[in-house]
N, CA and C of each residue as an Amber inpcrd file, in Angstrom:
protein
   291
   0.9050000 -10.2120000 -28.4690000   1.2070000 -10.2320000 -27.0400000
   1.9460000  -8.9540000 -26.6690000   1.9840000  -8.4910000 -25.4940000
   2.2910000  -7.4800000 -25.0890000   3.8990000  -7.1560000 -24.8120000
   4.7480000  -6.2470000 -24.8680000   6.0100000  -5.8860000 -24.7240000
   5.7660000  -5.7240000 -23.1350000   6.7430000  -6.3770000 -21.8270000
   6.6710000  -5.8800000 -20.6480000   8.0540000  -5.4860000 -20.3280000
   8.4170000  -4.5040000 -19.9670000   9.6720000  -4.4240000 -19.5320000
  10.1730000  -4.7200000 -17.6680000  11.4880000  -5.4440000 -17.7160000
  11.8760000  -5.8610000 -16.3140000  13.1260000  -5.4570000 -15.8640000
  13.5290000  -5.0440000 -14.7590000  14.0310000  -4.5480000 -14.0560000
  15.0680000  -5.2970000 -12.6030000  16.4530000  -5.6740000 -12.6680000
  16.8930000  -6.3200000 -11.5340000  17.1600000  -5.0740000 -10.9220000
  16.4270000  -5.0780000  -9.2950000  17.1720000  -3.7600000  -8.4650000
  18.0950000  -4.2700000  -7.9690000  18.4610000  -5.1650000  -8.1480000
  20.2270000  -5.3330000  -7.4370000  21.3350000  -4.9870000  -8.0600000
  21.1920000  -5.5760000  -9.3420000  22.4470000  -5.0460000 -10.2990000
  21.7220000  -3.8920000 -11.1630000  20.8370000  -3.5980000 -11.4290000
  19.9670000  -2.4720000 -12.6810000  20.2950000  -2.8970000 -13.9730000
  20.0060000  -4.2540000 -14.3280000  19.8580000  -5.0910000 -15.2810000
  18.6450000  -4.7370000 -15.2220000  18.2150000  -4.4240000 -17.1320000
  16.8440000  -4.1170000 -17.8660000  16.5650000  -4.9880000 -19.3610000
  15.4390000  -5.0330000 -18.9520000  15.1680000  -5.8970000 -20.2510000
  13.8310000  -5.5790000 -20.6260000  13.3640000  -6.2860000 -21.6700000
  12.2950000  -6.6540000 -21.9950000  11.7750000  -8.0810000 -22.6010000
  10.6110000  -8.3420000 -22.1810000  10.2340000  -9.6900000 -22.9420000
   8.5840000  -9.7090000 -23.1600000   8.3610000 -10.3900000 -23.9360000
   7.1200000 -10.6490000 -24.7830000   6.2790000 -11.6100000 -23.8430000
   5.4570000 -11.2320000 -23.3040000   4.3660000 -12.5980000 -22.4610000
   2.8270000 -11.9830000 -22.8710000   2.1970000 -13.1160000 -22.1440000
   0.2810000 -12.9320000 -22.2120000   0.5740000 -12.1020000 -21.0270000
  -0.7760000 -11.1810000 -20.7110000  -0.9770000 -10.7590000 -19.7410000
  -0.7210000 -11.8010000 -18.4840000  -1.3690000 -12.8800000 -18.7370000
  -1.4810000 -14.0100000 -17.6230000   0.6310000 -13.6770000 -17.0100000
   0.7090000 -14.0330000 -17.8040000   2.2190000 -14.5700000 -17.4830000
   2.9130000 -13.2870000 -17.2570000   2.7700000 -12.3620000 -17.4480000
   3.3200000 -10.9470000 -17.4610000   4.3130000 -11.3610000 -15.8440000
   3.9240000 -11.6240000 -14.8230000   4.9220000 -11.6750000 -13.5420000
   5.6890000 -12.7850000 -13.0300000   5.3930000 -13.5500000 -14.5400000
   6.2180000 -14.9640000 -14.2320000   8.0170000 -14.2680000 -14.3590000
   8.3850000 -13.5730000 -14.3690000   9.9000000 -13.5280000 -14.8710000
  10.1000000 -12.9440000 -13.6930000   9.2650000 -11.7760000 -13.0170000
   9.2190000 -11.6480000 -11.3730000   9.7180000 -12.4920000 -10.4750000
   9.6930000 -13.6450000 -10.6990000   9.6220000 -14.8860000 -10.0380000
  11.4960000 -15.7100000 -10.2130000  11.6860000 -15.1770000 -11.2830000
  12.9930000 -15.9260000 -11.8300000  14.0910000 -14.9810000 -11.5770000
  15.4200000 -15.4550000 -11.4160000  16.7220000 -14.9460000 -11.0940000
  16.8620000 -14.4240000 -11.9240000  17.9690000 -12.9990000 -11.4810000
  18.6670000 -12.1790000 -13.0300000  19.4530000 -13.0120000 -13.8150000
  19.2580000 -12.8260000 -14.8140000  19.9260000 -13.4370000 -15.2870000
  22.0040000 -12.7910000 -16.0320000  21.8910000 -11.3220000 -15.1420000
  23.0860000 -10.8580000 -15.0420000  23.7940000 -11.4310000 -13.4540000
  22.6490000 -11.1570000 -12.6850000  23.3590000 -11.5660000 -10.9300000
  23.1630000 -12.4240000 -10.5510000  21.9570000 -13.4570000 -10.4630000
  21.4830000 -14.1670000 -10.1460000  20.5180000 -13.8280000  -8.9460000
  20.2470000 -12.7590000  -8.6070000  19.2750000 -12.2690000  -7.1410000
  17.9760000 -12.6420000  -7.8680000  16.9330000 -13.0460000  -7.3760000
  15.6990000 -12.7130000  -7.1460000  14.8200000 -11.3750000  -6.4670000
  15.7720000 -10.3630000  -7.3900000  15.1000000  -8.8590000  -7.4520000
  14.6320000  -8.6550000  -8.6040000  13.9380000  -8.8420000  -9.4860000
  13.9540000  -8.3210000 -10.4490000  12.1060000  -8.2690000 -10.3810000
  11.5360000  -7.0460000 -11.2460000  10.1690000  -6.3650000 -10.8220000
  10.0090000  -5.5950000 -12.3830000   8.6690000  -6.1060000 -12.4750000
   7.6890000  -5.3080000 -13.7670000   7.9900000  -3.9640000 -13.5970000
   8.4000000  -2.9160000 -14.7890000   8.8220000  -1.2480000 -14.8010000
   7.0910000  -1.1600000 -15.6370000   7.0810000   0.0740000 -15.0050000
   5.7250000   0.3830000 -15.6910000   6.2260000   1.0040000 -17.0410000
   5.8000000   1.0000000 -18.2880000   6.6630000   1.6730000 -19.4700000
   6.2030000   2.8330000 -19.6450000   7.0030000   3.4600000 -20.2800000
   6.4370000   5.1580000 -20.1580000   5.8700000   5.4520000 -21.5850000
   5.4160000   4.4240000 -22.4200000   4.6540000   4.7820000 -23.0060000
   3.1160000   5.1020000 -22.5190000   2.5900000   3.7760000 -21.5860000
   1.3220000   4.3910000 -20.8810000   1.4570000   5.8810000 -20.4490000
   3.0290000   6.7110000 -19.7740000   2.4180000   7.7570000 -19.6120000
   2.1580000   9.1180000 -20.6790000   2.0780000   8.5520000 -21.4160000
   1.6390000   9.6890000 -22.6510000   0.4610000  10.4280000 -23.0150000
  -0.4650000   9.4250000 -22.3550000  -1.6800000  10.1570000 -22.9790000
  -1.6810000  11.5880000 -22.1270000  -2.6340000  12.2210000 -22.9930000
  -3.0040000  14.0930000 -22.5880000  -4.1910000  14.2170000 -21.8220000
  -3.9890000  14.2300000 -20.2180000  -5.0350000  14.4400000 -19.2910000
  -5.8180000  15.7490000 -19.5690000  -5.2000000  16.4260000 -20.4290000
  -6.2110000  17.5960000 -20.8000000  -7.4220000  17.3950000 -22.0870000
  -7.1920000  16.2040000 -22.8920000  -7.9210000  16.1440000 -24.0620000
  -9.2460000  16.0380000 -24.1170000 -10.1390000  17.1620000 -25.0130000
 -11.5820000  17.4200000 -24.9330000 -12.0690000  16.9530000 -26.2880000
 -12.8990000  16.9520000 -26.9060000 -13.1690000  17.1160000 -28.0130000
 -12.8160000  18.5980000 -28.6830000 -12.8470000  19.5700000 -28.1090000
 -13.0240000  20.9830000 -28.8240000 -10.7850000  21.2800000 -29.0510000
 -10.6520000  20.3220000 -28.0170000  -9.1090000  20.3910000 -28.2250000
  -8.3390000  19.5500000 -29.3200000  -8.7900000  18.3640000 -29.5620000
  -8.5280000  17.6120000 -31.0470000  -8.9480000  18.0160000 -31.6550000
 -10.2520000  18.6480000 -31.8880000 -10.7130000  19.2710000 -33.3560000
 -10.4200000  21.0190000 -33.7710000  -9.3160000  21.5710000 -32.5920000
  -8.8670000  22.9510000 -33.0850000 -10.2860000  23.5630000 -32.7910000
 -11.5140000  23.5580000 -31.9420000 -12.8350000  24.7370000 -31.8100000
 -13.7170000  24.0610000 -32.6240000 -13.2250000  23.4560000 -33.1660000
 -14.4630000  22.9930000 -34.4290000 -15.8720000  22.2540000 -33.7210000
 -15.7360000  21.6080000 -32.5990000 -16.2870000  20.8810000 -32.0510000
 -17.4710000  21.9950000 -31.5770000 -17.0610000  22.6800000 -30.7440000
 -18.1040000  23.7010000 -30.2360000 -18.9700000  24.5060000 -31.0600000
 -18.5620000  24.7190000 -32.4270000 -18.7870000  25.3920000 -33.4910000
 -20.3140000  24.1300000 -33.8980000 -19.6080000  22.9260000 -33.9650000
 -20.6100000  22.1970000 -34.8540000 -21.8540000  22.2470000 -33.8230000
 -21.6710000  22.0370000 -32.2020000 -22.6220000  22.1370000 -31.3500000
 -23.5690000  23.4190000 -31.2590000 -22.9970000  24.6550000 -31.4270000
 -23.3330000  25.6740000 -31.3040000 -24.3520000  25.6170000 -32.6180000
 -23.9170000  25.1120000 -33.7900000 -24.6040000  25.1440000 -35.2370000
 -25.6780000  24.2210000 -34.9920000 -25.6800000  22.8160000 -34.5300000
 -26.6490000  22.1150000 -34.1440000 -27.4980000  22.5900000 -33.3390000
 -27.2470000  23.4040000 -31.9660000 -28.1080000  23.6270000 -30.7780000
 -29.2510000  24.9530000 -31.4620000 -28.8550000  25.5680000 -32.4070000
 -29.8380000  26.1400000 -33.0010000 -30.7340000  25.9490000 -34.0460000
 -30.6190000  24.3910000 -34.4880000 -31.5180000  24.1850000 -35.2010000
 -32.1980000  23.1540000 -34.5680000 -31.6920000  22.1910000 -33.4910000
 -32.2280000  21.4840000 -32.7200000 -33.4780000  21.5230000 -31.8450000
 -34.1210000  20.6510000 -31.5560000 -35.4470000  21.1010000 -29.6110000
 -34.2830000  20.8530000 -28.7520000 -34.5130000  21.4370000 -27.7250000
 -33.4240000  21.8210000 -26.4840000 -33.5250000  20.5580000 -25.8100000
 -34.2140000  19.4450000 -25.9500000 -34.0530000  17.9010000 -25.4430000
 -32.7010000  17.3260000 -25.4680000 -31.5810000  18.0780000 -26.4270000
 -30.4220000  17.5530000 -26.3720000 -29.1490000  18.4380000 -26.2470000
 -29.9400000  18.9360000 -24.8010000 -28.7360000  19.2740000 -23.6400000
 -27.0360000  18.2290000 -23.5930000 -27.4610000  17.0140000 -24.2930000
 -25.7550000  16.7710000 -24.0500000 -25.5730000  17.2540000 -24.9540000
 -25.8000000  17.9430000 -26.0880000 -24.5640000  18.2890000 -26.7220000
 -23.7420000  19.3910000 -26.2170000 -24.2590000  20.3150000 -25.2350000
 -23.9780000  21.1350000 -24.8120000 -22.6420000  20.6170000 -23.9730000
 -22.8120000  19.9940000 -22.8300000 -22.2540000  19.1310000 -21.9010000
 -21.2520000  18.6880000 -22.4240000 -20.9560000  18.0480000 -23.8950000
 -19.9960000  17.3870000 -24.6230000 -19.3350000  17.9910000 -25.0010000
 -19.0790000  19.4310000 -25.0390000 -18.0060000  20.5900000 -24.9200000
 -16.6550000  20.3610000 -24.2640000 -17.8840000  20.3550000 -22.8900000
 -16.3420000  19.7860000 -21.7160000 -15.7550000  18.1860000 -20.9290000
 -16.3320000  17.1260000 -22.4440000 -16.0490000  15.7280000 -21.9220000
 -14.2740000  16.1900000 -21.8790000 -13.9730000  15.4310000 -20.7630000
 -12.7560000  14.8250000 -21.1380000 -12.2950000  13.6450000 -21.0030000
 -12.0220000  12.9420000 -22.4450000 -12.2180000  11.4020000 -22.6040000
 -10.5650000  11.1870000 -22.0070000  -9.1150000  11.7160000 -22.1830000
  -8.0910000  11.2120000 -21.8100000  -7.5270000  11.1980000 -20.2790000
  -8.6260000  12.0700000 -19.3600000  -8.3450000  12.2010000 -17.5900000
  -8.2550000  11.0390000 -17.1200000  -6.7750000  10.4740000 -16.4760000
  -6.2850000   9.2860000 -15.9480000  -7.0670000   9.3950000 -14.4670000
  -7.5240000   8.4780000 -13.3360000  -8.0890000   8.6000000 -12.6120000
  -9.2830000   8.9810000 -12.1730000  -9.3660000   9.3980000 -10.8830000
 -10.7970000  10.2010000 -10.5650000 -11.2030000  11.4110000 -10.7980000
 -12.4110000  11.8110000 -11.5820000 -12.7110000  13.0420000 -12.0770000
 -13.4890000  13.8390000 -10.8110000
């Protein structure tokens, strides 16, 4: 099950607790348990923001990637134009490309 972390904005009481996705905003729902307000709200964790919106293949593999394409595209029939194309995937871009 997933780690969610929670947040009272009244007092800035933080926590974390263990739920299913389902249940993830049930504690949303419940009093601090430092103040007693019914402020308290899901923190997005900053591990999601880690990943590298720049990551290509030719960038995890140090060039190697383009190298193996470049080595393939000359022994290949030119029918496999993606490999070409697969130079500049980028599999880690958060949002709209």
């Amino acid at each position: 099950m997933p780690i969610y972390d929670y947040t009272c904005h009244k007092c800035g009481h933080t926590y974390e607790d263990m739920n299913s996705i389902v249940a993830r905003d049930i504690p949303c729902g419940l009093p601090c348990v430092e103040c007693g307000e019914l402020a308290v709200k899901r923190d997005i964790p900053l591990t999601t923001m880690g990943a590298d919106a720049t990551l290509n293949a030719d960038k995890a593999t140090g060039g190697r990637w383009s190298e193996l394409v470049d080595k393939m595209a000359k022994t290949t029939p030119k029918r496999y134009d993606a490999l070409e194309r697969s130079k500049s995937f980028n599999g880690g871009k958060l949002g709209p490309r």
